[in-house]
VOGU-3710 file (C-alpha; in Angstrom, 3 decimals, decimal comma):
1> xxxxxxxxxx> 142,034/32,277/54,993  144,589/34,287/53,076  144,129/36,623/50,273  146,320/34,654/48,171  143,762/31,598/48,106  141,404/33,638/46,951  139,648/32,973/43,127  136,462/34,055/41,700  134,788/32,177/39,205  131,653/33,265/37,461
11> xxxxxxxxxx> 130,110/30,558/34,296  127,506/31,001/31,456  126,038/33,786/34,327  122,449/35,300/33,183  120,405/37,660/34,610  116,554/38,790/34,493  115,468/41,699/35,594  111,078/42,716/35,334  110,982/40,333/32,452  114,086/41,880/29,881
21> xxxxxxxxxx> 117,022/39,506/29,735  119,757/41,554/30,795  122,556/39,333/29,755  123,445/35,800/29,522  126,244/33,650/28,445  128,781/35,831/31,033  131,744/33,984/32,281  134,982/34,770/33,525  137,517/34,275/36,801  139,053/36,931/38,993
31> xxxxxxxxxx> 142,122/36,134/41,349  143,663/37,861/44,147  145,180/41,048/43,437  143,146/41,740/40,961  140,989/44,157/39,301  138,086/43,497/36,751  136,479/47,032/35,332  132,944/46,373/33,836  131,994/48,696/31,148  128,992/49,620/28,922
41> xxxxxxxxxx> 126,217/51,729/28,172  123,660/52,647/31,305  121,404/49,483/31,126  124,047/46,938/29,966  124,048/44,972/33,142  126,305/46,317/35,237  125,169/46,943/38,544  123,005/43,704/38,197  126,186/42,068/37,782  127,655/43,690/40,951
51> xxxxxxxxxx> 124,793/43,262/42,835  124,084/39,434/41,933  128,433/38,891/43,010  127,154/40,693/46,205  124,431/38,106/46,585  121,631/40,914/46,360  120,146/39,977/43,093  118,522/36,217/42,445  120,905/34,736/39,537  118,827/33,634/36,527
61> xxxxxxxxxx> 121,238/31,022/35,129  124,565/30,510/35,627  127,535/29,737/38,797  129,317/32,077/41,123  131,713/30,545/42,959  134,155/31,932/45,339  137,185/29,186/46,011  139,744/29,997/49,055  137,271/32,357/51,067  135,520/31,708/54,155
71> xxxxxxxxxx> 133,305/28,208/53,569  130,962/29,433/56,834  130,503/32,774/54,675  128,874/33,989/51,564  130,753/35,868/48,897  128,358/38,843/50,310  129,421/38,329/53,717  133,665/38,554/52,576  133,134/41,798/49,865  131,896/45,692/50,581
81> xxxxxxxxxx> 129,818/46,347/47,926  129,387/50,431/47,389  126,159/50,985/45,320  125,072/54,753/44,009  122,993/55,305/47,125  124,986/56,014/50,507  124,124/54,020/53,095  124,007/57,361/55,548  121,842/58,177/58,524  121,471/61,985/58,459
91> xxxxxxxxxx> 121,250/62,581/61,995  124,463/60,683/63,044  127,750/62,097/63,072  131,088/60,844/60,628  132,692/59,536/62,823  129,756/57,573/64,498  128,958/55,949/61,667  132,574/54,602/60,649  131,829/52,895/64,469  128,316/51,846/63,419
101> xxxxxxxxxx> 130,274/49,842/60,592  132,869/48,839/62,344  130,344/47,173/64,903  127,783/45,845/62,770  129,835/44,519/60,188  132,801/43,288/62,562  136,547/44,673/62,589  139,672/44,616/63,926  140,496/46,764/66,737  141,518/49,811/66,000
111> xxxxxxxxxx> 140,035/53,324/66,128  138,406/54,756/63,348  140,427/57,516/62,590  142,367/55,116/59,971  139,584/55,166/57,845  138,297/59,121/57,948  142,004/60,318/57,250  142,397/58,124/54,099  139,288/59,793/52,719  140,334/62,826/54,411
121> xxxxxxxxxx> 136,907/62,935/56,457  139,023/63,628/59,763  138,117/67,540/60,065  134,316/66,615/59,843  134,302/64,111/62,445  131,538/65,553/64,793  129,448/66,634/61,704  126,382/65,158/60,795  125,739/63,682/58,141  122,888/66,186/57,130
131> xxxxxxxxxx> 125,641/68,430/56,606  127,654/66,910/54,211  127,926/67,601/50,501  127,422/64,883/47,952  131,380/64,905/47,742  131,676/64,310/51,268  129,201/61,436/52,053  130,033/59,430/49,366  133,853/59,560/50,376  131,802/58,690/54,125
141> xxxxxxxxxx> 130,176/55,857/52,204  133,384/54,614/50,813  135,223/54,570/54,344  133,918/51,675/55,433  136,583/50,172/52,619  138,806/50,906/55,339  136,814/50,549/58,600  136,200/47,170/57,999  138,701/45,266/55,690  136,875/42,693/53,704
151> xxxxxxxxxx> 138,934/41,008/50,702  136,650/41,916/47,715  135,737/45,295/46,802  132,390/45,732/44,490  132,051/49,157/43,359  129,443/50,677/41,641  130,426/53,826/39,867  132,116/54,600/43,270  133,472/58,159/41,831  130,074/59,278/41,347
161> xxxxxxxxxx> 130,524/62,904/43,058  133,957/63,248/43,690  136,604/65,849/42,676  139,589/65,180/40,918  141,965/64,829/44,145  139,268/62,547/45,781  139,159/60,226/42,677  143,176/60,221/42,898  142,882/59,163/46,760  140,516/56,493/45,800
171> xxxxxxxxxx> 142,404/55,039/43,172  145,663/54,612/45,459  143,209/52,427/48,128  142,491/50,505/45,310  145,718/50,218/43,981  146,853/49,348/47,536  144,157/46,961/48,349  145,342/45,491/45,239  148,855/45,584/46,339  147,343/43,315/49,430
181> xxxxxxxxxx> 146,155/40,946/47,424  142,590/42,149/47,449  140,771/41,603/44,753  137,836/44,614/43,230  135,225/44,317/40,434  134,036/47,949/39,587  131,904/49,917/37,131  132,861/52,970/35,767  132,853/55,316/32,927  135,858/56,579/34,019
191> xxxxxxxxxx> 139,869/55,195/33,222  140,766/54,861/36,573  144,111/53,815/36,097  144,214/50,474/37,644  147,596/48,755/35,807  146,824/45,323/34,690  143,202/45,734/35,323  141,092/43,477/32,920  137,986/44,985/31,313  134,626/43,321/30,873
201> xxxxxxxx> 132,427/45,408/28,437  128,775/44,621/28,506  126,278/44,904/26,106  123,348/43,889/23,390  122,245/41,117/26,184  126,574/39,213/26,402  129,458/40,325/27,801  132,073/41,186/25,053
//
């Protein structure tokens, strides 16, 4: 499989959540190298969105289809999907849990320093967890973007806690999983300043 094969299809998508329709009626198609930004007020649908693309969240009515991936693989199993908790064990250490990733979740071989310098984790290492700030473990969080390279990116709010020069460092992964022919669906309140990115604003129950 090849990036480039890669398409995304969701139709007439719906989704229930503790009785409330959420939304219905959604539909649209992502393709590789490309980035769909899901908007709205909190309680629009957006991280049930993300999380029923990641497979986590029972679909109510309505097709996902991913064409061009992995047929022995579930669009779960081929995208990282970054929710607002971090995944984090306190008592292990940076840099062993870019190699918990990396082993769980399967990788190509190479160390994991690739991944802690492009969140610029490498000076923390040997720290715990425990003793990282909010800024600091959810940059940890988002490493495994890089630990293990999967083709779709779904990110919830992912720049929930970051500074200004740690939003700019996220972008460019994006931008240059992008330029890889990745493909990312995110939520945000924020512009990121993803060129060409599409925007899906949800709302009132539909997707606008």
């Amino acid at each position: 499989m090849t990036t480039s094969e890669l398409s995304l299809s969701v139709r007439d998508l719906a989704c229930e959540r503790g009785g409330r329709l959420v939304f219905e009626g959604l539909s649209f198609s992502l393709g590789h190298s490309e980035a769909l930004v899901l908007t709205g007020p909190n309680g629009a649908g957006k991280s049930s969105l993300l999380r029923q693309l990641a497979g986590l969240l029972d679909v109510t009515q309505g097709e996902i289809e991913l064409s061009g991936g992995d047929p022995e693989r579930t669009i779960g199993e081929q995208a990282h999907y970054v929710g607002h908790l971090d995944a984090l064990k306190p008592s292990m250490s940076v840099v062993e849990t870019i190699e918990f990733w990396r082993s769980f979740l399967g990788s190509i071989p190479q160390g994991a320093e690739t991944a802690l310098e492009a969140l610029g984790l490498a000076h923390l290492a040997d720290l715990p967890v425990a003793y990282l700030s909010a800024g600091q473990r959810r940059r940890l969080s988002l490493a495994r973007l890089i630990a293990v390279p999967r083709p779709i990116w779904l990110l919830d709010e992912p720049t929930v806690a970051l500074d200004a020069a740690s939003v700019a460092r996220l972008v460019a992964l994006m931008k240059g999983h992008l330029g890889h022919g990745g493909m990312i669906v995110a939520a945000t309140h924020l512009d990121l300043g993803l060129d060409g990115a599409r925007q899906l604003r949800l709302g009132a129950g539909v997707a606008v």
